[in-house]
C-alpha positions in Angstrom: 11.2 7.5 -13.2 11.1 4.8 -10.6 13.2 5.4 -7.5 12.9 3.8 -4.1 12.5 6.0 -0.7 15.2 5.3 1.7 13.1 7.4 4.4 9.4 8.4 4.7 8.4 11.3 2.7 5.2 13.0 3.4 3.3 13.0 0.6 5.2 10.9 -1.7 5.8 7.3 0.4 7.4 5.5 3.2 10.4 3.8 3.4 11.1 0.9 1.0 8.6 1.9 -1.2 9.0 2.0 -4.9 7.2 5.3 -6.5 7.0 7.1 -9.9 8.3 11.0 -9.7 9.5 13.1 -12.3 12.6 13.1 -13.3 14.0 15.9 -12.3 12.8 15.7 -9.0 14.5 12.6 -8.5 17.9 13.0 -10.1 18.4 16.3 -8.9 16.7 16.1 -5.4 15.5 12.7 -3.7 18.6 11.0 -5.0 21.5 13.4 -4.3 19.9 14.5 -1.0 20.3 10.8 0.3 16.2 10.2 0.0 15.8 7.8 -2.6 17.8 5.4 -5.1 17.1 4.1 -8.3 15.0 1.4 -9.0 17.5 -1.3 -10.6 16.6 -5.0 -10.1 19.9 -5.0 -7.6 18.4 -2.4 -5.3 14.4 -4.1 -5.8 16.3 -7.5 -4.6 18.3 -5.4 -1.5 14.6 -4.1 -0.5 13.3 -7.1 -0.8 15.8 -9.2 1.7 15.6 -5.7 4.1 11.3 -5.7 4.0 12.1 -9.6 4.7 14.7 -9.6 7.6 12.8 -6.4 9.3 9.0 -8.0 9.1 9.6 -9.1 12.6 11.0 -5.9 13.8 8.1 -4.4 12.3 5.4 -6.5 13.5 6.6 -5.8 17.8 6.7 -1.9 16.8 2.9 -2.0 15.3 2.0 -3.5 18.6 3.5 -1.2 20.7 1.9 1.6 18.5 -0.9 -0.2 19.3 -0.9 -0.2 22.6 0.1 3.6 22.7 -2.8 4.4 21.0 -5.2 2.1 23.0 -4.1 3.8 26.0 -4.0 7.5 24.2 -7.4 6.7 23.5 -8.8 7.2 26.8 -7.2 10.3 27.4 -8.6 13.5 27.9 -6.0 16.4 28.0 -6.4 20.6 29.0 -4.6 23.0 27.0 -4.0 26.2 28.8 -4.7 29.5 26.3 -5.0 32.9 26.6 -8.2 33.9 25.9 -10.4 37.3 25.8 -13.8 37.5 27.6 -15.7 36.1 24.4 -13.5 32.9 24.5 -11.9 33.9 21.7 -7.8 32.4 21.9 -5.2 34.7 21.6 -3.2 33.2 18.8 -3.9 29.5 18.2 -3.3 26.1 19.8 -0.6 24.2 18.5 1.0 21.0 18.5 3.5 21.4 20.8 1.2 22.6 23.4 -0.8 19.2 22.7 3.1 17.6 22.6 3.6 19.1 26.3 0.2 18.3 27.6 1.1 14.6 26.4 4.1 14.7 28.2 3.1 15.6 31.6 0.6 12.5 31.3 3.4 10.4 30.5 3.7 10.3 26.9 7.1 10.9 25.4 6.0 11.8 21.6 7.0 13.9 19.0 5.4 17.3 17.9 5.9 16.8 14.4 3.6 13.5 15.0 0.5 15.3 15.9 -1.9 17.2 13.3 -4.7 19.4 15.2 -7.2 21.3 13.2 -7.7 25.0 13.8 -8.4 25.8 17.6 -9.3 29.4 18.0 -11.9 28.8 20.5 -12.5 27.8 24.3 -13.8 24.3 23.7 -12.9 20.7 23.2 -11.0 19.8 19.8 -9.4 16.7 18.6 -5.8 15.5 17.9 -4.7 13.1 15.3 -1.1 11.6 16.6 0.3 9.6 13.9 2.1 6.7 15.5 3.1 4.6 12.7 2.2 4.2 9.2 -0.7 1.9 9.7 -1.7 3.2 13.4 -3.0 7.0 14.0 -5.0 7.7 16.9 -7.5 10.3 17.5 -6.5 12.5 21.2 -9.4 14.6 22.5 -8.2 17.9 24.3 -9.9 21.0 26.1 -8.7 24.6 25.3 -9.1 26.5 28.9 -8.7 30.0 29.4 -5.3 30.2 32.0 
């Protein structure tokens, strides 16, 4: 079944795309749930004068995400953690600690944007802050002990 995403869905598609799922997935989820509609040639043509009237819209907000992520590039963040006398963390680092460390630099962005791997350990770590479809931008970040 072909249906086209009205929103970005991880792991299936962004917006405006037209993707193959089963059918039962789409009639009785994507669809009534507001996700997705059917891929008729009246709905491809609607998408096709949206894609057309938004390409410029588009175009400024990839250079802005551009610029975001030239400047996040330089940054170099410190997560507080509480951590035992072997470094070891209590707990684990998470993205909103990364979110908050972002924001008292300056940088208003959503948690739900930012994929760390597992920080369990004093030490420095990386950050992958996704800030548009085609721009993601790797944040480095120190875990220190509070």
């Amino acid at each position: 079944m072909q249906i086209i995403l009205k929103t970005d869905i991880a792991g299936l598609g962004f917006k405006n795309d037209t993707v193959d799922v089963k059918p039962g997935y789409g009639r009785n989820y994507l669809i009534p749930q507001g996700y997705a509609v059917m891929a008729t040639e009246s709905n491809k043509k609607v998408v096709a004068e949206n894609i057309r009237q938004a390409a410029h819209k588009a175009e400024k907000l990839k250079n802005d995400a551009l610029a975001l992520a030239e400047a996040l590039g330089q940054l170099e963040l410190t997560v507080p953690a509480k951590a035992g006398e072997s470094g070891k963390i209590f707990g684990r680092v998470t993205n909103t600690q990364v979110a908050d460390a972002l924001k008292e630099k300056g940088y208003d962005i959503d948690r739900k944007k930012i994929t760390i791997d597992e920080a369990k350990v004093l030490g420095t770590y990386n950050a992958v802050v996704n800030l548009h479809k085609d721009v993601k931008q790797t944040v480095k970040f120190e875990v220190v002990a509070e």
